[in-house]
C-alpha positions in Angstrom: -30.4 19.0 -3.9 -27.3 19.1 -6.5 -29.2 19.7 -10.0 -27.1 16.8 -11.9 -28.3 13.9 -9.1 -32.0 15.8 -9.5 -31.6 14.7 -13.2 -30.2 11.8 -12.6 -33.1 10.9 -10.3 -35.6 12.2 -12.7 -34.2 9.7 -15.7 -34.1 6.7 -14.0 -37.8 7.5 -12.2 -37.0 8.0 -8.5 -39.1 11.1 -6.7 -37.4 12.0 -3.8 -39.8 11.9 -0.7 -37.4 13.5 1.5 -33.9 15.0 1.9 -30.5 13.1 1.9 -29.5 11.9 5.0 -25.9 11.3 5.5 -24.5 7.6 5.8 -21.6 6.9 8.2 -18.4 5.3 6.5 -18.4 7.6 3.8 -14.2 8.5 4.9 -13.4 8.4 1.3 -17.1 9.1 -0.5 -19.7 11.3 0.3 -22.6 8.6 1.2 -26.8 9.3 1.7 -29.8 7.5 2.3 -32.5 8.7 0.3 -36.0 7.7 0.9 -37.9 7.6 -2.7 -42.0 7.0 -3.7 -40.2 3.3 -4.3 -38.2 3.0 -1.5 -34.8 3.7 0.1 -31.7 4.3 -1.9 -28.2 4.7 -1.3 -26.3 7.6 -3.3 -22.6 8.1 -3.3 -20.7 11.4 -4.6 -17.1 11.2 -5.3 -14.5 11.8 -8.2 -16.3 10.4 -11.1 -13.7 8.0 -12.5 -13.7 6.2 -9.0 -17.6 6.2 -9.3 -17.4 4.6 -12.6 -15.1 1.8 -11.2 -17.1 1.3 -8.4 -20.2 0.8 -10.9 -18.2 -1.8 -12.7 -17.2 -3.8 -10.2 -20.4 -3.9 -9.0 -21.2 -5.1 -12.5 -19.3 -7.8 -12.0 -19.8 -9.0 -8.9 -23.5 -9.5 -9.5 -22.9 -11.4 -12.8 -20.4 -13.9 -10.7 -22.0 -13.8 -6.8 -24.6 -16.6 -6.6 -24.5 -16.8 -3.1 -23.5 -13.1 -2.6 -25.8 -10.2 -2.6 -24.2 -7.3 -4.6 -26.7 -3.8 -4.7 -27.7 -3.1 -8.2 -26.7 0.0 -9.5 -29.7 1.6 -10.2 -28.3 5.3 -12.0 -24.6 7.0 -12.8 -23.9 10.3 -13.5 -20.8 13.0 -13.3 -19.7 11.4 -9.9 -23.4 10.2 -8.7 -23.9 7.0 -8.2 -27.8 5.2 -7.2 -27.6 1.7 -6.2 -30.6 0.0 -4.4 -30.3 -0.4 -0.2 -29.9 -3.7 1.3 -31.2 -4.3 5.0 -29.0 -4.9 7.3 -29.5 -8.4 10.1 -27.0 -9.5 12.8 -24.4 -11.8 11.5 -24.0 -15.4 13.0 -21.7 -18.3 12.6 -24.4 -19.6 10.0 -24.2 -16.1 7.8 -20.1 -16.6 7.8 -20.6 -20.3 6.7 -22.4 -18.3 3.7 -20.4 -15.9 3.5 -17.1 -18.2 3.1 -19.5 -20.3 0.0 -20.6 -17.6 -1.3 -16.6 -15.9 -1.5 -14.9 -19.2 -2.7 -18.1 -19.1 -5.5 -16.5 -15.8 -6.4 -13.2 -16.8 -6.9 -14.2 -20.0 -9.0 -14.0 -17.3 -11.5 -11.2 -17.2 -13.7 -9.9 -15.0 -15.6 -7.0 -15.2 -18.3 -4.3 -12.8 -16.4 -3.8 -11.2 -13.2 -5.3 -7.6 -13.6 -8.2 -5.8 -14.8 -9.1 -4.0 -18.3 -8.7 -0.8 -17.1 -7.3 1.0 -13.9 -9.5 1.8 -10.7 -9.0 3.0 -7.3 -9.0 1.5 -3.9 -10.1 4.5 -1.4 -8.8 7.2 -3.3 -5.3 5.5 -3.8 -5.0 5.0 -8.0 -4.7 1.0 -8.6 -2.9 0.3 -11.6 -4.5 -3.0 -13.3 -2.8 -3.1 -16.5 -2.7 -7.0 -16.8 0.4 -9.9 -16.6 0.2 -13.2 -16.7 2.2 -13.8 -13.7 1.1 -12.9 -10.4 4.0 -13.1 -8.8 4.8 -9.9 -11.3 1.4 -8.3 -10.7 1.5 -8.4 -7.2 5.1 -6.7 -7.4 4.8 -4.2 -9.9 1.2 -3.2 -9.4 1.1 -3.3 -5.8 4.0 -3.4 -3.8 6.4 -1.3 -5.9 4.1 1.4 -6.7 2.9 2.2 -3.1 6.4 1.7 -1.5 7.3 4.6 -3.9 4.3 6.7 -3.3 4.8 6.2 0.4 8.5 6.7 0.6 8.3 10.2 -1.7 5.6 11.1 1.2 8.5 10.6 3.6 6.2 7.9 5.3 9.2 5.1 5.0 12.5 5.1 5.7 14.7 4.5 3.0 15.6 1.2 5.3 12.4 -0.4 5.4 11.5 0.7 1.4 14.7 -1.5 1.0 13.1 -4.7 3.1 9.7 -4.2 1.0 11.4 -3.8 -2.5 13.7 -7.3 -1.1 10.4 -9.5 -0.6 8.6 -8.3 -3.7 11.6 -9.2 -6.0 11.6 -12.4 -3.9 8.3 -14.0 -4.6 9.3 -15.9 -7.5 11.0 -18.0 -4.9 7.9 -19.4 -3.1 5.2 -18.2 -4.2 3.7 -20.4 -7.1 2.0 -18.7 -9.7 -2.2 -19.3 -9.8 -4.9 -18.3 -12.2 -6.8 -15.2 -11.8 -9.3 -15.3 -9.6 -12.4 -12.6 -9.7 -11.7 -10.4 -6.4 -14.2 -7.7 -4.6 -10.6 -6.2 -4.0 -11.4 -4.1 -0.7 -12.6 -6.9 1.5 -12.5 -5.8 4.5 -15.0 -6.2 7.6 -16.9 -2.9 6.6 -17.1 -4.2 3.1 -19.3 -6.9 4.1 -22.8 -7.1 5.1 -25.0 -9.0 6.8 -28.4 -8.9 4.9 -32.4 -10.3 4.8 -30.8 -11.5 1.5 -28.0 -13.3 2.9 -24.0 -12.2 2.6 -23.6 -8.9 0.9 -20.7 -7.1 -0.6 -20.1 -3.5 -1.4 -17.4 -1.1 -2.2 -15.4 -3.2 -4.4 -12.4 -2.2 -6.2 -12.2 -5.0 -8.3 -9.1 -6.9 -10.3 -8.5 -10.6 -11.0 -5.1 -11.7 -8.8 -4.5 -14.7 -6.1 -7.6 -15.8 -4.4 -6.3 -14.9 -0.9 -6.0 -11.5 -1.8 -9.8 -10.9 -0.5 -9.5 -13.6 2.8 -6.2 -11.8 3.9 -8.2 -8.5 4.1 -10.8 -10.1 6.0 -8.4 -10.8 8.8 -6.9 -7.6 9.2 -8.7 -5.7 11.2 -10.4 -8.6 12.9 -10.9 -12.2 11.4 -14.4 -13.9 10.3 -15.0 -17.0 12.9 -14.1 -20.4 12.1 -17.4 -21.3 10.2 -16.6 -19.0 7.5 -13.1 -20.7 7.1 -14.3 -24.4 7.2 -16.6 -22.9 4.3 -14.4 -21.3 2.4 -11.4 -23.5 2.5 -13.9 -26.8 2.3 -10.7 -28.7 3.2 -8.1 -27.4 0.9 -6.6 -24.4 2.5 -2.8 -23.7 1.5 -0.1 -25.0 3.3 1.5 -21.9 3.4 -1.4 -20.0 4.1 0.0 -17.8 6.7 2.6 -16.4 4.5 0.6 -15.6 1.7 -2.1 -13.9 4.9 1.5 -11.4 5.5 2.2 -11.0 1.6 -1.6 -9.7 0.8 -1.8 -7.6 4.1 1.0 -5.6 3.1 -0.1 -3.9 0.3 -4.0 -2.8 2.1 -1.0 -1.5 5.0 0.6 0.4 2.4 -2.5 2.3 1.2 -3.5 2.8 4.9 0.1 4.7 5.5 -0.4 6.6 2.5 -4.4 7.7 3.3 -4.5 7.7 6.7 -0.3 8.8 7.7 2.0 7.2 10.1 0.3 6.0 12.6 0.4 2.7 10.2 4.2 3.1 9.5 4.5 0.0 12.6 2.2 -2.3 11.3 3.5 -2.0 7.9 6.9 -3.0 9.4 5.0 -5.8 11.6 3.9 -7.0 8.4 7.5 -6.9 6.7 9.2 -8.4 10.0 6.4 -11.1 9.4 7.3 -11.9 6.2 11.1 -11.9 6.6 10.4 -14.7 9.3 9.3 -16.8 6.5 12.7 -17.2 5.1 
């Protein structure tokens, strides 16, 4: 075992009864399951400023969730990170009902501007946070801009379809209204999102304060909760233009796929754009 999670280990009173055992997901982080004289643990290695982000956000999520399990980060150390293991349960329409409480719950929180006190990553894409007080100017000038450039210098967008992105994000001011900050988990996607003997759990955040439907717009792209989870979350006050602002906040999680993953996402970021353009 690597001597700095030994110590690590050691400080925080965890004797290892066994070996790590290697966690599927881990695409961006190396992830283990340990089992310890106390029980099972989950340990992450990976770049340790995206460790120490990931230990924040999970700092803040538990002091916000009430109706959301969040692990507790149990140790941190030179790109080590111990947080307690949740058991997993089958989801049902009832755990989405809680989960869609539990998600509007979290985004009753609100902040004073759209950003975060410092930078963090989602995957191992750099996410600028430096806050604004209008989202429509977050949203385009630390999401959409940055990643259209990153992608485009990657030779992963035309210089066509960089046009059409940069066109709708200095377009928002047009129809999208600005909001107050909401607390996000920021990487809300299906895998994010556990099913627990504790109720609805989230992990792997990648947190920042922005528009609320940031983190249900995630949920639906790869797949979509079931209807219980949206009469939850909504409670009868979902926005009218809902679907628009679904193809605004699935653009930028497309972005960071093309630049991760290559271009085999180049299509569905232009789906997304073609989407968007409908709009108008």
């Amino acid at each position: 075992m690597d001597a700095t999670l030994s110590q690590l280990l050691e400080s925080i009173e965890l004797t290892p009864t066994g070996g790590l055992q290697p966690l599927s997901g881990g695409d961006i982080a190396a992830v283990y399951r340990l089992e310890t004289q106390h029980g099972q643990v989950v340990i992450k290695h990976d770049d340790a400023a995206r460790v120490r982000g990931e230990a924040e956000g999970l700092g803040a999520l538990r002091s916000a969730c009430e109706k959301l399990a969040v692990p507790e980060v149990l140790g941190l150390s030179a790109g080590w990170l111990v947080i307690e293991s949740l058991d997993t349960v089958p989801g049902e329409p009832k755990s989405e009902a809680a989960l869609g409480e539990g998600l509007r719950g979290l985004h009753s929180v609100i902040g004073d501007a759209h950003g975060w006190h410092q930078d963090n990553a989602c995957g191992q894409t750099p996410q600028p946070n430096t806050p604004l007080s209008d989202g429509r100017a977050f949203q385009r000038e630390r999401r959409l801009l940055p990643l259209c450039e990153a992608c485009h210098q990657r030779g992963l967008l035309s210089n066509e379809l960089r046009g059409r992105i940069e066109r709708l994000a200095h377009d928002l001011e047009r129809w999208l209204p600005n909001s107050p900050p909401s607390l996000l988990h920021g990487d809300c996607w299906s895998g994010n999102v556990l099913f627990t003997t504790r109720g609805p759990a989230l992990i792997d955040p990648a947190v920042y304060r922005h528009y609320p439907e940031v983190d249900v717009a995630m949920l639906t792209l790869f797949g979509s909760p079931g209807e219980a989870f949206f009469d939850a979350y909504w409670n009868g006050n979902a926005p009218t233009e809902w679907p628009r602002r679904e193809a605004l906040f699935q653009l930028y999680p497309l972005l960071n796929h093309l630049l991760l993953f290559g271009a085999g996402y180049r299509s569905a970021v232009e789906r997304s754009v073609v989407r968007l353009e409908s709009f108008s």
